[in-house]
C-alpha positions, -999 to +999 in steps of 0.1 A: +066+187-175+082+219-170+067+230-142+073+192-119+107+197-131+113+230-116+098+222-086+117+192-088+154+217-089+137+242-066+135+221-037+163+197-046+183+208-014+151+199+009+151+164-010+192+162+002+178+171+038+154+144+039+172+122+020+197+128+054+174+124+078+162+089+062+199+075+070+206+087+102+179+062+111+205+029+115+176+001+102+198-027+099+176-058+099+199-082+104+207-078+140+180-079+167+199-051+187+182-026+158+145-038+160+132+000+179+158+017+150+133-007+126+102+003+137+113+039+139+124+039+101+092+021+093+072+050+108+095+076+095+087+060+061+050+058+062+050+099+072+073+107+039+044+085+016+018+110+039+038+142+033+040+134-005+001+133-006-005+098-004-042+094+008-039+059+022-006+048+042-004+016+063+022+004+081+018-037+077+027-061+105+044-095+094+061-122+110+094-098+110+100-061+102+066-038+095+062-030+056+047+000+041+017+001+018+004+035+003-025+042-023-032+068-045-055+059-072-073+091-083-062+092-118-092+078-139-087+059-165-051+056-163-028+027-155-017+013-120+018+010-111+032-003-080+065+011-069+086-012-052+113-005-024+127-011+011+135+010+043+164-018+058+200-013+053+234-039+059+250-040+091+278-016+091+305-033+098+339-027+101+330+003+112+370+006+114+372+011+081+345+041+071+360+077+066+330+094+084+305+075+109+279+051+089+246+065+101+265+102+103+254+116+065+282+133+051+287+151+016+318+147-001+328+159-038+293+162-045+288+125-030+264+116+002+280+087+022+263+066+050+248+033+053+221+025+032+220+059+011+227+039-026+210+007-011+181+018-012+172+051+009+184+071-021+173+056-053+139+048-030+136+086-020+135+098-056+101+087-068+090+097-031+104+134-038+089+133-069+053+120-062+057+153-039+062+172-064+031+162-080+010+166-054+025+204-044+022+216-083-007+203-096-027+183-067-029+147-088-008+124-105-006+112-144-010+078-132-024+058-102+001+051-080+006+023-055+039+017-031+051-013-014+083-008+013+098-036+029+120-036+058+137-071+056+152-071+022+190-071+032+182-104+056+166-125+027+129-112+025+118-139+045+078-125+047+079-109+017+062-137-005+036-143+020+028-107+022+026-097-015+004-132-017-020-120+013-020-084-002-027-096-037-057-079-043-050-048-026-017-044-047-036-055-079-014-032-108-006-033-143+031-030-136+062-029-113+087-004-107+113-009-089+131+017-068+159-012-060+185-024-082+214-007-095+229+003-128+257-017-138+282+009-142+279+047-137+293+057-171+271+037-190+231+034-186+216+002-182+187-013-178+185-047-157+159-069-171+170-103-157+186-114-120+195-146-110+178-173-086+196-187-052+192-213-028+212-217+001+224-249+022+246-261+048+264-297+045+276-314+070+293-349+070+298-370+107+327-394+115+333-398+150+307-392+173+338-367+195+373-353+183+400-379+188+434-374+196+454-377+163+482-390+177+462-421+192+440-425+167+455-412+138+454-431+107+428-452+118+395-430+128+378-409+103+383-376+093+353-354+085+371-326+072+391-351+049+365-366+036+344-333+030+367-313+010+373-344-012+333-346-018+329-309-027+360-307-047+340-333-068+312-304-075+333-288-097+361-293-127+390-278-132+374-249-149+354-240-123+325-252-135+298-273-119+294-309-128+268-319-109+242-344-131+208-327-139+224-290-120+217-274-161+192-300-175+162-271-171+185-239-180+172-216-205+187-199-232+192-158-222+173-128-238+193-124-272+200-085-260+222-094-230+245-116-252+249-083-270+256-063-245+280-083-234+298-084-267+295-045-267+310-035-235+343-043-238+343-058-208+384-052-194+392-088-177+427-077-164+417-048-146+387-072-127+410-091-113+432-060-102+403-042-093+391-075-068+428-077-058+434-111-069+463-121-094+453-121-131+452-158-141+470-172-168+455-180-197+438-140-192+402-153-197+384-127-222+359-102-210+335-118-225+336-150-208+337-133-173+305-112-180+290-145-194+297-167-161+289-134-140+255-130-158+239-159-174+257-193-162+245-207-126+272-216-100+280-232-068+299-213-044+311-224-011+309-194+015+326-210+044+339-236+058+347-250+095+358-279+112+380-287+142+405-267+155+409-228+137+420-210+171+451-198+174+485-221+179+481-258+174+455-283+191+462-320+176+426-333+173+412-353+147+377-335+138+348-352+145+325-329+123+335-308+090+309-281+078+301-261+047+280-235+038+271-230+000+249-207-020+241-219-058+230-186-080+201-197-103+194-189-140+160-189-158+146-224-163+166-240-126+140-244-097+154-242-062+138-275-047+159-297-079+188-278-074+190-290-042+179-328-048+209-328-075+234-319-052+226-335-022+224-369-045+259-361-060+273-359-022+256-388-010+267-404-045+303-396-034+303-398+003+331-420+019+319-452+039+322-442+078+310-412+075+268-393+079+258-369+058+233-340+071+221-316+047+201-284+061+184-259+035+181-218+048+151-209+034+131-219+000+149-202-024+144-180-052+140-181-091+158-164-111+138-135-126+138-123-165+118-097-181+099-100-213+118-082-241+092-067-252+076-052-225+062-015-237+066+003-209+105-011-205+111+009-240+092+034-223+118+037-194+147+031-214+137+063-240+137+082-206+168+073-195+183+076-233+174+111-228+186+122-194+218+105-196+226+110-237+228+075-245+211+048-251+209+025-218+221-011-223+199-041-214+220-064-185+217-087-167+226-088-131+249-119-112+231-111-079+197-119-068+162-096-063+139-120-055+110-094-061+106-100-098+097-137-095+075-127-066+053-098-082+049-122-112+034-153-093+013-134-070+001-102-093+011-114-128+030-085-137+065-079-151+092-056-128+114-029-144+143-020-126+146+022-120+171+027-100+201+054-098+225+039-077+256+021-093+274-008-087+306+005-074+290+027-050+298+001-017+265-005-007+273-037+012+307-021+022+326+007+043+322+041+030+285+033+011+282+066-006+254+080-035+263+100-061+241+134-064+242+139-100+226+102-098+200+120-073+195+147-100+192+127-125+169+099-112+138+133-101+143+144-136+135+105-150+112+095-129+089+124-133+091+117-170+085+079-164+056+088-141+041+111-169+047+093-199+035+053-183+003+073-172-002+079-209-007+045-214+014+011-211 
């Protein structure tokens, strides 16, 4: 492998240029205002699969953003894998708040910062780079090599399922990599090999059919935002944790290894809550608990919440409507369609006479997503990173949710690894998003090795 990895450090500063180039392109997916940035990044994309020596490149229409499909499946004999990435980035928002402009690249203490450069235009650009340097050194690849880039990942996937499930055949593989993801902290090599599931809703409950004033009717007419905050207080105990019948009936036990790793880590519970700038509770729960309910236990969150008057100085009204929006994370075993039958029948259970209730799902969910342990070609990828970062990487599991490990399993029957460089404390949904380089370095280095080694056999 000498001779991809020298390349590889050769041309390192080009892959830095490109890498640039890639996030000066502002494909935010979210906002409609961005859909000819979009369809310019898509393009943009395709032509770096085409430069790298990718014989096939399509740019796939869907119901939303374009995705990216490349080929190159020369190497006889040997396995198929199917990188996995996307091209869309977060809004960038406050833009108040970042030290250089968002879609500006600039390096700083050996770190590139601008929207979308650790989520996912840098970790995504490695494997590009280093297919490159396959292609420029020695013409072919140790392993056939198929790439799927979406451009909707950071507004839900909506057409991702439906494209992987019409593109079945044509992204037929013996396994997933994932250029997505992130590892868990950046002094400590992990390896992600489970995610969690989420379905969102919106409740609503009804009293009045119009505000009221609430001196003339006060005491007498309904109050919607009353009578919701008492219902969804019920979801919960005390302890924060969910009480809703049949919400854990399905769960599943965890892989034995992230149990482990959580006991390993040393996971420091005061300096969370400093770190998220909230006062340290008292009793200090253990790191242990906080990496369990962060990794393995479902929840119930409530993300907003709105209702009559929120303007500024007073307006006496009594509301007519109270809303909340809530997002339940999802471990292995819970299916999004029950999870939402067992809470809409708790709040109907506990919803006040006098009052409607209107519950409206956003979107059909996603399972949560869990690797097999024993999975070769994840001991493979682990060994890899072992080496280039001198220790061995952690198996953990991750509180947020990448809905492409569930997909890639119903649709092509394969399991996902997750190969990614950037780290969680690199802002990527944040001001100030930056990459580290070493992690660029690094991640040519590993991937090479990956590509060379899985091409030996899985």
């Amino acid at each position: 492998m000498k001779d991809i990895e020298n390349w590889l450090r050769v041309h390192e500063e080009e892959a830095i240029e490109t890498l640039k180039a890639f996030c000066r392109l502002p494909s935010v997916s979210t906002d409609p205002a961005f859909t000819s940035d979009i369809r310019r990044t898509a393009e943009f994309t395709a032509s770096l699969l085409e430069k790298a020596g990718f014989p096939s490149v399509e740019i796939i229409e869907t119901n939303g953003h374009p995705t990216i499909v490349g080929e190159w499946c020369d190497a006889s004999g040997a396995p198929t894998i199917l990188i996995y990435g996307h091209y869309d980035v977060q809004p960038p928002d406050p833009l108040d708040k970042w030290h250089s402009p968002p879609f500006e690249p600039e390096i700083r203490n050996d770190r590139l910062y601008a929207r979308g450069v650790s989520d996912d235009k840098g970790p995504l650009s490695i494997p590009i780079a280093v297919i490159a340097a396959f292609h420029e050194v020695r013409g072919e690849l140790p392993i056939n090599i198929k790439v799927i880039i979406e451009g909707e990942e950071e507004s839900g996937s909506p057409h991702f399922d439906g494209t992987v499930a019409r593109l079945k055949d044509r992204l037929a593989c013996d396994l997933v990599v994932s250029a997505d993801g992130a590892m868990w902290r950046s002094d400590l090599p992990s390896m992600t090999v489970a995610s969690r599931g989420m379905v969102a809703m919106e409740v609503s409950v009804q009293g009045a059919s119009k505000d009221l004033h609430s001196g003339r009717h006060g005491g007498s007419a309904p109050n919607a935002i009353r009578a919701l905050t008492r219902m969804i207080a019920s979801l919960h105990n005390d302890d924060g944790n969910v009480v809703v019948d049949g919400f854990t009936a399905k769960a599943l036990s965890p892989d034995p290894a992230i149990v482990t790793a959580i006991d390993e880590v040393d996971f420091d519970a005061a300096k969370y809550f400093d770190d998220i700038g909230a006062p340290r509770p008292d009793p200090l729960p253990s790191g242990t608990d906080l990496l369990t309910r962060q990794w393995l236990r479902p929840t119930l969150e409530f993300n907003g919440i709105s209702g009559g008057y929120a303007g500024a100085g007073t307006k006496t009204v009594i509301p007519s409507e109270a809303l909340v929006k809530i997002t339940c994370r999802l471990i292995a075993g819970q299916k999004p369609d029950e999870i939402v039958a067992d809470v809409t029948r708790h709040l109907e259970t506990v919803l006040p006479s006098g009052y409607q209730l209107s519950i409206k799902r956003h979107g059909p969910g996603n399972e949560a997503f869990s690797l097999d342990p024993s999975l070769p070609a994840l001991v493979v990828a682990e060994e890899v990173l072992g080496e280039i970062l001198g220790a061995a990487p952690l198996r953990v599991a991750m509180g947020a949710t990448i809905p492409i490990g569930a997909v890639f399993a119903r649709h092509l029957g394969v399991g996902t690894i997750f190969f990614s460089f950037s780290t969680a404390d690199e802002d990527y949904h944040a001001p100030n998003e930056f990459f580290r380089l070493s992690s660029f370095r690094n991640g040519l280095i590993a991937w090479a090795r990956l590509l060379d080694r899985l091409g030996a056999g899985i």
